[in-house]
C-alpha positions in Angstrom: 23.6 -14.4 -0.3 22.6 -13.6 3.5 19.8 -12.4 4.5 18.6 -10.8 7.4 14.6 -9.7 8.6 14.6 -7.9 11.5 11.6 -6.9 14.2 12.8 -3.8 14.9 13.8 -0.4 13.6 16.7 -0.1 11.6 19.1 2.9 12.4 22.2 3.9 11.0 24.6 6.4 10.8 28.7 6.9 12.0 28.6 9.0 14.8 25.7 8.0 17.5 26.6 10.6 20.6 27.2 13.9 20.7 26.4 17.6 19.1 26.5 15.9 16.0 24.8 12.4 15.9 24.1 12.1 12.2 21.6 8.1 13.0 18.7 8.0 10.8 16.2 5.9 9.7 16.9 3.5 7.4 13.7 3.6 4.3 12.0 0.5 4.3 9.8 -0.5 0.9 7.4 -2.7 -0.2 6.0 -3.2 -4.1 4.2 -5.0 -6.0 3.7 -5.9 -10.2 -0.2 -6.6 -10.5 -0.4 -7.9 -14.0 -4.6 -8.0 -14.2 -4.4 -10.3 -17.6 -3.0 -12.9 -15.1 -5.9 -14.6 -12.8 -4.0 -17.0 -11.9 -3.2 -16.8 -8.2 0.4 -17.4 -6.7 2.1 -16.3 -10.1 4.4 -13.8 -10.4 2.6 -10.5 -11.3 -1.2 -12.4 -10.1 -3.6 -9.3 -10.5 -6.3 -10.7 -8.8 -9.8 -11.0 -10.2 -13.6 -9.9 -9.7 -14.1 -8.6 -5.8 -10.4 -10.1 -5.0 -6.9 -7.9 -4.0 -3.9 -9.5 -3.6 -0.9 -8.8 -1.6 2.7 -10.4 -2.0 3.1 -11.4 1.0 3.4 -14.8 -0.5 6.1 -13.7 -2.9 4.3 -14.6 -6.1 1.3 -12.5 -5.2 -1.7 -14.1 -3.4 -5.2 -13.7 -3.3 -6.2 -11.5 0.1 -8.8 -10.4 2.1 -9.6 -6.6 3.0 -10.2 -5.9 6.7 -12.4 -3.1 8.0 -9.8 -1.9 10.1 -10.8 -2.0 13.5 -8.8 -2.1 17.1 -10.1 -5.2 18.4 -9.0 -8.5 17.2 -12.6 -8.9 15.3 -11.9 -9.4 12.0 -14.6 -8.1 9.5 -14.1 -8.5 5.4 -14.6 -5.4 3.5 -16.9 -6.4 0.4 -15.3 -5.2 -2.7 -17.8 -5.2 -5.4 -18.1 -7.4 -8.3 -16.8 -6.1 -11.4 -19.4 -3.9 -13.5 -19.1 -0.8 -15.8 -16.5 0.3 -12.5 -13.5 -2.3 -12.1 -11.6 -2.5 -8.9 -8.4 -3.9 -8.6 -5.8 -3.8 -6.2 -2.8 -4.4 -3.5 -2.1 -4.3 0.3 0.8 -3.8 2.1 1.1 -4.2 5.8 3.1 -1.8 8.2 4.3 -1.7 11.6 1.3 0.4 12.8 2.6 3.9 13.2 4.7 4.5 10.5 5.6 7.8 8.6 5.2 7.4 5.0 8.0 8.3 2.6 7.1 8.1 -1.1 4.2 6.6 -2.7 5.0 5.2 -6.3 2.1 4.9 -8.9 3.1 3.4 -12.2 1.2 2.2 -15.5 2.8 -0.5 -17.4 -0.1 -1.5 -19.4 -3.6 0.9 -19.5 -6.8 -1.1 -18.6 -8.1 -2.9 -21.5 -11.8 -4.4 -22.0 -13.3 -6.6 -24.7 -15.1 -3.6 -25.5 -16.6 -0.3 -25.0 -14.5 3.0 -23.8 -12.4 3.4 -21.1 -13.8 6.6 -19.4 -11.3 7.0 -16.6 -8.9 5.4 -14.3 -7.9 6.4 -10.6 -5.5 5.0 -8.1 -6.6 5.5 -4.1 -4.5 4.7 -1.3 -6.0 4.6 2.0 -6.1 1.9 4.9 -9.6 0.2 3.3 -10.5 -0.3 0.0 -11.8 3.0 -1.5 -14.6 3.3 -4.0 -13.6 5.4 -7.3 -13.5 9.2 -6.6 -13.9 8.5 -2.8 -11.8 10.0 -0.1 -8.2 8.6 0.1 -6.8 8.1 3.6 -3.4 8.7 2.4 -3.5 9.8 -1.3 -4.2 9.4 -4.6 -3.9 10.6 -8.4 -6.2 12.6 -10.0 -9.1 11.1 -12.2 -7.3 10.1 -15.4 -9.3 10.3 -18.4 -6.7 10.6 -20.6 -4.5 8.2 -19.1 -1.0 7.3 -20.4 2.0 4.8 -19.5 4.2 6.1 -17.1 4.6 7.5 -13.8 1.6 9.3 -12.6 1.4 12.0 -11.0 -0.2 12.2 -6.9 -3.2 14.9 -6.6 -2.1 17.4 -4.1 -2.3 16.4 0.0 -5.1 17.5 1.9 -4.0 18.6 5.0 -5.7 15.1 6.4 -3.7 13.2 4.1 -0.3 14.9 5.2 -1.3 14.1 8.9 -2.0 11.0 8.5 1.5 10.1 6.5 3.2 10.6 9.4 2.0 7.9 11.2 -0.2 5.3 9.9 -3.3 4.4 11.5 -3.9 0.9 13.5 -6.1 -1.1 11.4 -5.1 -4.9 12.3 -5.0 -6.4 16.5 -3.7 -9.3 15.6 -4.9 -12.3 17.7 -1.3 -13.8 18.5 0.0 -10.9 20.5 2.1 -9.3 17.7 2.3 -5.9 17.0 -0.3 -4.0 15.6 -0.6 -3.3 11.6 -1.5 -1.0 9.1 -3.0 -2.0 6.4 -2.6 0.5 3.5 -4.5 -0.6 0.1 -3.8 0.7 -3.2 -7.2 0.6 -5.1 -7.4 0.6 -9.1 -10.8 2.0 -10.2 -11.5 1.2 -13.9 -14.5 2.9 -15.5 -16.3 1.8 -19.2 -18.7 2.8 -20.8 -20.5 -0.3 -20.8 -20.6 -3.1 -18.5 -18.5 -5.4 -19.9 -15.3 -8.1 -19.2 -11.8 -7.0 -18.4 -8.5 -8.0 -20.3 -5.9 -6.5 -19.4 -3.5 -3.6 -17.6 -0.1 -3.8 -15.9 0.7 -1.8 -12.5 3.5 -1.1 -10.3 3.3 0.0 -6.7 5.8 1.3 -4.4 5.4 2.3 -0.9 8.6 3.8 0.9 8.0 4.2 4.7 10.1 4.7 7.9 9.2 2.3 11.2 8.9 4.1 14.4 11.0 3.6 17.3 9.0 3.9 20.6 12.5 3.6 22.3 13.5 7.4 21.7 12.7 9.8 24.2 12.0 7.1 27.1 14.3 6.2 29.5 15.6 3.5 27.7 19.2 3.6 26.7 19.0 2.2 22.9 19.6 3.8 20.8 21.9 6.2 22.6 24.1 3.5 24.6 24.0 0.2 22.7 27.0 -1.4 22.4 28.7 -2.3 18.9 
């Protein structure tokens, strides 16, 4: 089978001049299975480990290092802290910087086991940095689940900060090579015990369905308007 990445935008539509040019924005996606029982890195479903997040950029998913974002090309490590009585886990996903977000998908395969004690709550925060549990989400998150159950789960309603910053993601990553600018958006699992003791388990799936920019429309550029077929 063929495949195809492209740098770009991808429109499409069948009618691209006139009253009624009907190109949109094709929905881009990326997603990611973090399977926590699995510490073993660049396996399918990896869900990383004690102060480690993965992304899947890899394929298999890969161990990964959270950036403070910043608009210069110094890179700085957020610490994410050890695992305690709180447990964080969790995924990135890079995006053209600039992006409008679609849809995020939260899913729990498997609740958050521990070799002991109670599970007194779980919350999923998606912002461009890791996010300590109950902190402020630069995009969304769910509510504080202490009752949590397999499933989809449900997205606490947008603060009007949120909704303005979905439609266009912020620039968190200069890279040092020239290329475009990133996003970095960061799905953080917060796991609280009662006691401080070892993980063992929990399965979850994240989607996130976005739409790259084109800085082409409305300049004087002819594409999309004029390209030829």
């Amino acid at each position: 089978m063929a495949r195809s990445t492209f740098d770009g935008p991808i429109l499409s539509g069948t009618q691209r001049f006139g009253n009624f040019r009907n190109v949109g924005y094709a929905t881009l996606a990326q997603s990611a299975t973090l399977n926590i029982a699995n510490t073993t890195a660049n396996t399918a479903g990896y869900g990383g480990s004690s102060g480690i997040f993965v992304d899947s950029n890899g394929i298999p998913n890969s161990a990964t290092t959270v950036y403070t974002p910043s608009t210069s090309t110094t890179y700085t490590a957020t610490s994410i802290p050890a695992d305690s009585a709180t447990v964080y886990r969790g995924f990135v996903a890079y995006l053209p910087a600039g992006s409008r977000i679609n849809d995020i998908l939260v899913d729990i395969g498997v609740i958050t086991t521990f070799t002991s004690g109670t599970l007194t709550s779980i919350q999923v925060l998606v912002s461009n940095d890791y996010t300590a549990a109950a902190g402020t989400a630069t995009y969304a998150q769910t509510a504080v689940l202490t009752s949590p159950a397999v499933g989809r789960q449900s997205l606490a309603a947008f603060t009007a900060t949120q909704l303005a910053n979905q439609q266009s993601t912020s620039t968190d990553i200069i890279q040092i090579n020239g290329e475009p600018p990133l996003s970095q958006v960061v799905f953080t699992v917060a796991s609280i015990n009662s006691t401080n003791v070892a993980i063992t388990g929990g399965t979850y799936y994240f989607t996130i369905r976005y739409t790259q920019p084109d800085g082409n429309i409305g300049t004087t550029t002819t594409y999309p308007y004029g390209n030829f077929d």
